[in-house]
C-alpha positions in Angstrom: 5.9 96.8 17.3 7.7 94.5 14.6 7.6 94.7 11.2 8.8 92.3 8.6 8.4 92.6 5.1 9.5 90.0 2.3 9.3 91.1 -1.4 11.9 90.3 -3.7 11.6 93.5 -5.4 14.4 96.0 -3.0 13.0 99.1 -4.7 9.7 97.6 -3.6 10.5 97.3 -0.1 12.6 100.5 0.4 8.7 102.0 -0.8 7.0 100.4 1.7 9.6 101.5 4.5 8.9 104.9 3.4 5.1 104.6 4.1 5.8 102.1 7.1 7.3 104.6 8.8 4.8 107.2 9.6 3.3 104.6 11.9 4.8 105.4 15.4 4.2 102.6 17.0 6.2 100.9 15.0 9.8 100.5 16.6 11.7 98.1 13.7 11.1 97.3 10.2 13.1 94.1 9.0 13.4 93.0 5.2 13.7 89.6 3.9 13.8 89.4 -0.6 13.0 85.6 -0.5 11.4 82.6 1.8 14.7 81.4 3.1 15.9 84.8 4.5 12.0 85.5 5.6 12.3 82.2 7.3 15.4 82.0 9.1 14.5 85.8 10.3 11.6 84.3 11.8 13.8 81.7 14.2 15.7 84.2 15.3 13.6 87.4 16.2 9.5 87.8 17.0 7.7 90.0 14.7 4.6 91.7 15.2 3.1 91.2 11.3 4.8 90.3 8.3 3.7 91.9 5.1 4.4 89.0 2.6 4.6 89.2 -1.4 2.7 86.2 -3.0 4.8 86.2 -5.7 8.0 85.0 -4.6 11.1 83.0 -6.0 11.3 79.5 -6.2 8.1 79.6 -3.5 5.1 81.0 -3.6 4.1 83.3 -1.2 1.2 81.4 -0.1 3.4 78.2 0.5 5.1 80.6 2.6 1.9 81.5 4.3 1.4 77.5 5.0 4.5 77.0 6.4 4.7 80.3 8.5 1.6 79.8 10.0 2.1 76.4 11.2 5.6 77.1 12.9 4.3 80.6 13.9 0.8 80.8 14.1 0.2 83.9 16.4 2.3 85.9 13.6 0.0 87.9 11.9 0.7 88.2 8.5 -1.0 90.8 5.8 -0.6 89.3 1.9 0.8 91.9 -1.0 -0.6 91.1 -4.3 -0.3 92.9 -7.3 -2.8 89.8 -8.5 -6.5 90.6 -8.6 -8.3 89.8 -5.0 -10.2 87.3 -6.2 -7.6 85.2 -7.5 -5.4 84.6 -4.5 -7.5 86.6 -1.6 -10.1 83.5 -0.3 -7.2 81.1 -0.6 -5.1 83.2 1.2 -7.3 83.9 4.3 -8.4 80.2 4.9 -4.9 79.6 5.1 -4.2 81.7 8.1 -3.5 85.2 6.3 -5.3 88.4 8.5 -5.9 91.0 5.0 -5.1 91.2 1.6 -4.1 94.1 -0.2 -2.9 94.8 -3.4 0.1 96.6 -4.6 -1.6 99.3 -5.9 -3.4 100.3 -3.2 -3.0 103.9 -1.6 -0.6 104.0 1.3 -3.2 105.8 3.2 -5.1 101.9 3.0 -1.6 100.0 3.4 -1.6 102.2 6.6 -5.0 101.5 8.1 -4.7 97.7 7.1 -1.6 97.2 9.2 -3.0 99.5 12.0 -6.2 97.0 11.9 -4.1 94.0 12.1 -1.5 95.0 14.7 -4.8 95.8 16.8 -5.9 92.0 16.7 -8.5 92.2 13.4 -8.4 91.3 10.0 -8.8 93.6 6.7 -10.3 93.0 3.6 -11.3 95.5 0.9 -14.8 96.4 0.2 -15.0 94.8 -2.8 -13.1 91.2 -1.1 -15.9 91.3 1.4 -18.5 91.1 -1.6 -17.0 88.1 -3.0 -16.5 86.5 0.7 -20.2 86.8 1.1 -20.9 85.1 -2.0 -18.0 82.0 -1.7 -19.8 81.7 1.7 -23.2 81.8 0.2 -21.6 79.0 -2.0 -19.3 77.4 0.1 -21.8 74.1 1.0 -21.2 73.3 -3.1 -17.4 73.0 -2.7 -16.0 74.4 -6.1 -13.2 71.7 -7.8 -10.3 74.0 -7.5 -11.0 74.2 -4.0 -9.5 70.7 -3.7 -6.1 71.9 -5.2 -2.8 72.2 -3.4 -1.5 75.7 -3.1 1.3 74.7 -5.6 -1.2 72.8 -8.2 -4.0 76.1 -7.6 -0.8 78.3 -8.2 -0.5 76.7 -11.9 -3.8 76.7 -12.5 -4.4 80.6 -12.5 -1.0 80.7 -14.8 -2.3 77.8 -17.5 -5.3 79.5 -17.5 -3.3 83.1 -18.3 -1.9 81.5 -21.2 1.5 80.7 -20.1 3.6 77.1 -21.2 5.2 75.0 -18.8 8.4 76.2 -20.0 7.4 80.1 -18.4 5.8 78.7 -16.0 8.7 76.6 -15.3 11.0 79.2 -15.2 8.8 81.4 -12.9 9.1 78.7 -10.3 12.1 77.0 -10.6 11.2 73.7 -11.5 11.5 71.5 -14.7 8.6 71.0 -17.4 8.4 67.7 -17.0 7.6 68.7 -12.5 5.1 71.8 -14.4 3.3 68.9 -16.6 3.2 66.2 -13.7 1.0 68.9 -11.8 -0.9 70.1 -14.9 -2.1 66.2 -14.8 -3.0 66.5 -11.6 -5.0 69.4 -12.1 -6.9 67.9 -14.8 -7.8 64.9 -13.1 -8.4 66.6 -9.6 -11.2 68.7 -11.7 -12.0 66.6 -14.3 -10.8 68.8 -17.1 -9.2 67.5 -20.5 -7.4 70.6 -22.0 -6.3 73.4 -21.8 -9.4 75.5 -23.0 -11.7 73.9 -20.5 -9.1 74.7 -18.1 -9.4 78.1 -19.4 -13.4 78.0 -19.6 -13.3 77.4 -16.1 -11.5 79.6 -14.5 -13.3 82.6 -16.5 -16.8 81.2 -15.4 -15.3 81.0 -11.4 -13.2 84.8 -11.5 -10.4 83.5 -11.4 -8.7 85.1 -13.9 
């Protein structure tokens, strides 16, 4: 078995080799600190699972997810958060993603996720499969962010954390006026007209 993990944190990754190694059946552990490298590791080699950051460079890590799933869709790949399940989780699994876990899990749980999904299933925390049951119970009234792109959800959670489109330019290497374009968007896609209903929102849903 394969094993490929992408953060772009190396002291983050030289952790999770650590654990990743008391699993025997797994024979190679490859590293990847952005989407490019993760990418262009994919052409060239099969992995088993990737273990994927969603908080990446210049890409998110569920843009990532989008694009590796349609070029590669029998990889399975398990999501690395240190973001709240309930923020990036649903999203995440709709798009193709078998678990979620975040960073400060045990290793004892990072262990028995990537055991579950290297065995053909998914894995989802206790508390994830609580608010599954309840976006299900909901789903038939489809909730406006739902509607959002990956990249325009993605700005969403950080307007509503309070950050300008300066940080949030910065954290995603694009200019303000690319960070306001979408913050338009995202108004008009859910008929919002400032920030604080923005904000409103996203408290009422649990998203942030």
């Amino acid at each position: 078995m394969k094993i490929l993990l992408c953060d772009d944190h190396k002291i983050v990754r030289d952790g999770l080799v650590r654990i990743l190694q008391q699993l025997k059946e797994i024979t190679f552990i490859g590293q990847a600190g952005n989407a490019e490298d993760l990418l262009s590791l994919l052409k060239s080699e099969r992995f088993d699972i990737v273990l994927l950051d969603i908080s990446l460079p210049g890409r998110s890590g569920l843009e990532v997810l989008q694009t590796l799933k349609q070029k590669w869709p029998a990889t399975n790949v398990l999501m690395l958060s240190m973001h709240p399940q309930e923020q990036y989780a649903i999203r995440a699994l709709k798009l193709g993603a078998s678990g979620y876990l975040t960073k400060d899990a045990a290793a004892e749980e990072l262990l028995f996720a990537v055991r579950k999904v290297l065995a053909g299933g998914k894995y989802i925390s206790n508390s994830l499969a609580e608010s599954l049951a309840l976006h299900v119970a909901t789903d038939k009234y489809q909730q406006k962010h739902d509607i959002l792109s990956v990249r325009e959800f993605e700005i969403l959670i950080k307007l509503a954390n309070g950050k300008t489109l300066q940080e949030i330019g910065n954290q995603l290497y694009i200019s303000i006026k690319t960070v306001s374009t979408y913050r338009s968007r995202i108004m008009e896609k859910m008929e919002l007209t400032n920030n604080t209903d923005l904000t409103k929102y996203c408290i009422e849903n649990n998203l942030i």
